[in-house]
BANU-242796 format. One record per residue (C-alpha): residue number from 1; x, y, z. Coordinates in steps of 0.5 Angstrom, whole numbers, plus 500, padded with zeros to 3 digits. Example, Ala and Ser with C-alpha at 12.3 -4.5 7.8 and 13.67 -1.06 7.14 Angstrom:
<atoms>
   k  c1  c2  c3
   1 525 491 516
   2 527 498 514
</atoms>
This chain:
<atoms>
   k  c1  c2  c3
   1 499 675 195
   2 493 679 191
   3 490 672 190
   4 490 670 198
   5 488 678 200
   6 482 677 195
   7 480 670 198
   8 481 672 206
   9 477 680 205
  10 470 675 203
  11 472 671 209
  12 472 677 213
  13 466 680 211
  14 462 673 212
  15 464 673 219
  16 463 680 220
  17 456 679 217
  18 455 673 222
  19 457 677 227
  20 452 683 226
  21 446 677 226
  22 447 674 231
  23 446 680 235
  24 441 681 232
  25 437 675 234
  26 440 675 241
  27 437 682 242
  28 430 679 240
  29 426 677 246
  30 419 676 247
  31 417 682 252
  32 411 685 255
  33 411 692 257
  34 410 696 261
  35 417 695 264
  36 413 698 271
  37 406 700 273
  38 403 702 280
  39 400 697 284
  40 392 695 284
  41 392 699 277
  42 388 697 271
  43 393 696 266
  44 394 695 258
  45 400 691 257
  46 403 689 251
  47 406 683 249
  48 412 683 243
  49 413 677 240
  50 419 677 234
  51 419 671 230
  52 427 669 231
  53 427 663 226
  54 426 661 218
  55 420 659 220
  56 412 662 222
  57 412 663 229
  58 404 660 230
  59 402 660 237
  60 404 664 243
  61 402 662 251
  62 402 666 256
  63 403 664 263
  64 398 669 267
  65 402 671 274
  66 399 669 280
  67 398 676 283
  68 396 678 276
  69 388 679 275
  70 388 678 267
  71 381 682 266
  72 380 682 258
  73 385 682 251
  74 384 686 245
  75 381 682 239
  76 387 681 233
  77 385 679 225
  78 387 672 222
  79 388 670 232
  80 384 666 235
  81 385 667 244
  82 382 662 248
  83 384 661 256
  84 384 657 261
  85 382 657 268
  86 383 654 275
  87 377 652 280
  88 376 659 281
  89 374 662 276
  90 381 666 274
  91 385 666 268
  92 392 663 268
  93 395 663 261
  94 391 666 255
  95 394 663 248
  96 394 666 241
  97 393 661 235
  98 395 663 228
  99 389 662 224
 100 393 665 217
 101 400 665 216
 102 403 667 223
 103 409 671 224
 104 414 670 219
 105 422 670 219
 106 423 678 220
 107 416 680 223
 108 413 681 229
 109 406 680 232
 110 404 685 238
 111 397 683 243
 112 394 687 248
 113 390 685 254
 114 388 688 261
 115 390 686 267
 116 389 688 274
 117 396 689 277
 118 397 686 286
 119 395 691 290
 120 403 691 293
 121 409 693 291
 122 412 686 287
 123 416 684 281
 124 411 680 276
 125 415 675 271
 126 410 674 266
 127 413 667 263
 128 411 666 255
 129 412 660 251
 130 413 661 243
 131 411 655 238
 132 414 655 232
 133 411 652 225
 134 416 646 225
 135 415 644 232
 136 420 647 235
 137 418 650 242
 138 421 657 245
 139 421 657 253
 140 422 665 255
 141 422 663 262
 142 429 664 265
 143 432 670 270
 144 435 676 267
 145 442 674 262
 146 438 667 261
 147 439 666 253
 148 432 665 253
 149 430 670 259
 150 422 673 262
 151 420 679 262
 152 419 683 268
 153 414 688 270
 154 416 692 277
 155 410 693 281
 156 412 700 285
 157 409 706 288
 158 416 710 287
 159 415 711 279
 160 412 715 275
 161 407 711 271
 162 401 712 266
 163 394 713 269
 164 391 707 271
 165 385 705 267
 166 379 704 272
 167 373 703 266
 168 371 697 268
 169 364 697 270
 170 361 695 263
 171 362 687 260
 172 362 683 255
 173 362 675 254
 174 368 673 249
 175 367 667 246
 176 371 662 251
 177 366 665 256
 178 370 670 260
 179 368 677 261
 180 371 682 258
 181 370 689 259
 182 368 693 253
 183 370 701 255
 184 378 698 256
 185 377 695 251
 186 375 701 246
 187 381 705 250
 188 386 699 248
 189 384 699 241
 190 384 707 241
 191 391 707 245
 192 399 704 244
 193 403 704 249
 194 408 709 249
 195 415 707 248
 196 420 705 255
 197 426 707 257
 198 428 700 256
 199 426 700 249
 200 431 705 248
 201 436 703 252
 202 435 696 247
 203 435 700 241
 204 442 704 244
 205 445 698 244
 206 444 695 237
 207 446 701 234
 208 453 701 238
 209 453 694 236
 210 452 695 229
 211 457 701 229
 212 462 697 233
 213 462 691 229
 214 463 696 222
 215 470 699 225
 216 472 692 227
 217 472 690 220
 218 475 696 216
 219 480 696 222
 220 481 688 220
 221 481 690 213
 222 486 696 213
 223 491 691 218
 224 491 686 213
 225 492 691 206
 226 498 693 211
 227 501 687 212
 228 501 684 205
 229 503 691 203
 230 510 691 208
 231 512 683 205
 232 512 686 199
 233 517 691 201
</atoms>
């Protein structure tokens, strides 16, 4: 009986382990906050990517919303940006290239940019395509309970949001050609975004994740320890 409990106690943390992980990973998703902002505003987002595999995530695309007017992106060490355009003129994806190492197993990588917001309420999706080292490609483009879900932005008058930032009569050229306004950019560099109520309500969850699946395996433990014990009797 003491040789099977000790082989079944390690099958029970293993799983346990696994359990812990696996939410973990299912919690990590590309997004891009803020969660809301008002219409017509000059925006600093932020784009979160964490890397989900064993390997370098190396190459990031975001697919600019067509409501969206994206203005300038903030420079990033060791990432090359370039963008495309349509026949107007007007940004519709905009990729971080790795030039050194990516975003290892366990990291994170955050960019900002500046877009201009619809002058109308809305619900902007911000769809993201994650390229990995060995090939493999990440599509965050499904509906909210998806397994691999966009980010939305609620466009909206009817909450509080940060003041918008409307500095941008001085521009610059990037090296793709696109204008840039130089003053966001400094208020960009200078700034990060506050942490969301949906970043807490995230962390919320992992943590009664994490505590839940401890007393699962305690409970498990003690229940098995209890019944090897009563056989014994």
């Amino acid at each position: 009986m003491k040789k099977l409990l000790s082989k079944r106690i390690p099958f029970l943390i293993t799983a346990a382990a696994g359990l812990l992980l696996f939410s973990g990973i299912a919690s990590a998703h590309v997004t891009v906050k803020p969660a809301t902002s008002a219409p017509g505003a000059w925006e600093t987002y932020t784009i979160k990517i964490p890397s989900e595999k064993e390997v370098a995530t190396t190459k990031v695309t975001l697919k600019v919303p067509e409501n969206v007017d994206l203005k300038q992106y903030q420079p990033v060490p060791e990432w090359k940006v370039t963008t495309e355009k349509d026949a107007s003129g007007k940004i519709k994806t905009i990729t971080w290239s790795a030039t050194g190492a990516g975003i290892n197993a366990g990291e994170f990588q955050q960019f900002n940019f500046v877009a201009q917001n619809p002058d109308q309420d809305a619900d902007v999706a911000w769809d993201a395509y994650q390229y990995y080292k060995d090939g493999s490609i990440v599509e965050w483009t499904g509906d909210e309970g998806a397994d691999s879900p966009h980010s939305i932005t609620k466009i909206t008058t009817t909450e509080s949001t940060e003041p918008a930032d409307h500095g941008h009569d001085d521009t610059a050229s990037t090296d793709n050609g696109a204008e840039t306004d130089t003053s966001a950019q400094d208020q960009a560099a200078a700034s990060t975004p506050a942490p969301t109520a949906a970043d807490s309500g995230s962390s919320g969850v992992q943590t009664a994740t994490l505590v839940a699946s401890i007393a699962a395996l305690l409970l498990s433990i003690v229940s098995l320890i209890t019944s090897f014990t009563k056989r014994r009797q």
